[in-house]
DOPAKOL-903277 format. One record per residue (C-alpha): chain; residue in three letters; z, y, x. Coordinates in steps of 0.25 Angstrom, whole numbers, plus 5000, padded with zeros to 4 digits. Each point is the difference from the previous one (the first is absolute). Last residue first. Example, Ala and Ser with C-alpha at 12.3 -4.5 7.8 and 13.67 -1.06 7.14 Angstrom:
<recs>
+--------+--------+------+-------+------+
! chaine ! residu !   up ! north ! east !
+--------+--------+------+-------+------+
!      A !    SER ! 5029 !  4996 ! 5055 !
!      A !    ALA ! 5002 !  4986 ! 4994 !
+--------+--------+------+-------+------+
</recs>
This chain:
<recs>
+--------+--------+------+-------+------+
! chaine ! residu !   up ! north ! east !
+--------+--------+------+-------+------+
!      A !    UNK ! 4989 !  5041 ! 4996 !
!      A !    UNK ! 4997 !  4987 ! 4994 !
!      A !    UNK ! 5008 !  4990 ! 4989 !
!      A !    UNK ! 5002 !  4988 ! 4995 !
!      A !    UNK ! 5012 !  4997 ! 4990 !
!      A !    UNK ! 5009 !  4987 ! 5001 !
!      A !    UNK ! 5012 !  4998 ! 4989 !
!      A !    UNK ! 5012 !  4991 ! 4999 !
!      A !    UNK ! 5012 !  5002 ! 4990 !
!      A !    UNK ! 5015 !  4995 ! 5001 !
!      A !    UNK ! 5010 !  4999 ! 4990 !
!      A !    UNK ! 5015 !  4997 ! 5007 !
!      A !    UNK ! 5011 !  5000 ! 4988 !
!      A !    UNK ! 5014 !  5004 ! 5000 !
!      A !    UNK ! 5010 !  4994 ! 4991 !
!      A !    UNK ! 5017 !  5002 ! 5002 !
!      A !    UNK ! 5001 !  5013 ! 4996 !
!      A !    UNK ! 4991 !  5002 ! 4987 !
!      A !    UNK ! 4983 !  4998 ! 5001 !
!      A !    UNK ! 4997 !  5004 ! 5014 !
!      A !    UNK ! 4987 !  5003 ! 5007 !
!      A !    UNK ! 4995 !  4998 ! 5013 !
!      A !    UNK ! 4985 !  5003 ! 5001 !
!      A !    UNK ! 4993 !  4995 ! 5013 !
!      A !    UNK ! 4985 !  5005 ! 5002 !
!      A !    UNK ! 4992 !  4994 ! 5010 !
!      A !    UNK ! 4988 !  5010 ! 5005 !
!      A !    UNK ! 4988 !  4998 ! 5008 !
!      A !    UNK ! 4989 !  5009 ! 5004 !
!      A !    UNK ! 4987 !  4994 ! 5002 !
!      A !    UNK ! 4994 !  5008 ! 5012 !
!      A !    UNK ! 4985 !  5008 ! 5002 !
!      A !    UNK ! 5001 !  5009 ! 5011 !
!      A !    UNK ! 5006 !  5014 ! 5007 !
!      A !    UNK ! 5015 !  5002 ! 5005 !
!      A !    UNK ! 5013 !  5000 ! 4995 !
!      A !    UNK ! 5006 !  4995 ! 4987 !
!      A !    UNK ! 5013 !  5005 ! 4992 !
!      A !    UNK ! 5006 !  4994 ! 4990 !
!      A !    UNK ! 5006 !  5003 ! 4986 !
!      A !    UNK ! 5009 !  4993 ! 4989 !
!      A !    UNK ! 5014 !  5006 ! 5006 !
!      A !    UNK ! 5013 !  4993 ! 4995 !
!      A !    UNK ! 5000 !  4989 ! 5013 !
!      A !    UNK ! 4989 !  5001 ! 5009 !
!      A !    UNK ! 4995 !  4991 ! 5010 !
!      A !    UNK ! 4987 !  5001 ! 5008 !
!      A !    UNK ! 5009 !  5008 ! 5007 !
!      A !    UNK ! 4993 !  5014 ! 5006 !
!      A !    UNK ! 4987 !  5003 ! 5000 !
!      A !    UNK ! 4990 !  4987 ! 4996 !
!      A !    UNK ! 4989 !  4997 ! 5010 !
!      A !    UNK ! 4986 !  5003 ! 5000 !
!      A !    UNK ! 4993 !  4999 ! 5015 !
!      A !    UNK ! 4988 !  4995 ! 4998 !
!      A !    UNK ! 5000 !  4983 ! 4997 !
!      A !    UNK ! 4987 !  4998 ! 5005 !
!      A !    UNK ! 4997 !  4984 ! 5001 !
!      A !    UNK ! 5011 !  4999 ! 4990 !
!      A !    UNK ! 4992 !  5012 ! 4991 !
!      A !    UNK ! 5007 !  4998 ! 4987 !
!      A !    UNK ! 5012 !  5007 ! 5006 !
!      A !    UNK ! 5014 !  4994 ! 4994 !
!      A !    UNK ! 5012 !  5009 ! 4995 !
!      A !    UNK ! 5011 !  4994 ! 4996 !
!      A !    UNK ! 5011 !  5008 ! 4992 !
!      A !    UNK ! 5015 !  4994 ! 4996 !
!      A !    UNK ! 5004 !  5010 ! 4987 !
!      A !    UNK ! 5016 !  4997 ! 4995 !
!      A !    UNK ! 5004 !  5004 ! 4987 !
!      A !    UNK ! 5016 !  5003 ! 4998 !
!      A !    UNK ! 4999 !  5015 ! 5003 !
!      A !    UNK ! 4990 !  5000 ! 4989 !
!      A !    UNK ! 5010 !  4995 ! 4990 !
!      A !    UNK ! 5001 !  4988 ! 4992 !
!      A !    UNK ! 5002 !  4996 ! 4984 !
!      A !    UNK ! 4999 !  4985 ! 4995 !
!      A !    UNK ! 5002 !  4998 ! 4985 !
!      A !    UNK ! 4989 !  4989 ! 5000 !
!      A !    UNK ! 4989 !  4997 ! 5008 !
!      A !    UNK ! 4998 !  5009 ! 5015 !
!      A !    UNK ! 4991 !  5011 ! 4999 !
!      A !    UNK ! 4994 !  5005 ! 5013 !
!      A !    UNK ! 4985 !  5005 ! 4997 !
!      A !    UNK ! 4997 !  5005 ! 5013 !
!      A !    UNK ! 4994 !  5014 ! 5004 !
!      A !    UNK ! 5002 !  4999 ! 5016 !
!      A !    UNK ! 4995 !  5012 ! 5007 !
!      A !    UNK ! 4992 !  5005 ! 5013 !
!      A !    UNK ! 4999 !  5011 ! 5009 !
+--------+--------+------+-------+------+
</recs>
């Protein structure tokens, strides 16, 4: 099991919730000659839930796109995104 810990701050008087922030996951084996059989449980999808779940045995870069949807009053809403990649082996 895995877990998103982004920084998801949008300037200004922007608030947002955790129901709001979408997580798309990627997972990519290092070895392409020898991908394994790693491969995300589930949606690679989540909305409100920062974790994912890998199967298998190998070396991956596990992926995540962070989308923030805040508001500041009624009428504004804000999309903040955030990128990170992270390599790991089990």
């Amino acid at each position: 099991m895995y877990f998103a810990d982004a920084d998801l701050e949008c300037s200004g008087l922007c608030t947002g919730r955790d129901r709001d922030i979408v997580y798309d996951w990627k997972l990519t084996p290092t070895d392409k000659n020898n991908p394994g059989n790693l491969r995300i449980v589930g949606s690679s999808r989540k909305v409100g839930d920062d974790t994912v779940q890998v199967a298998g045995t190998g070396t991956f870069d596990l992926n995540v796109f962070v989308t923030f949807k805040c508001t500041a009053g009624p009428l504004v809403t804000a999309l903040c995104n955030s990128q990170a990649t992270v390599r790991f082996t089990q």
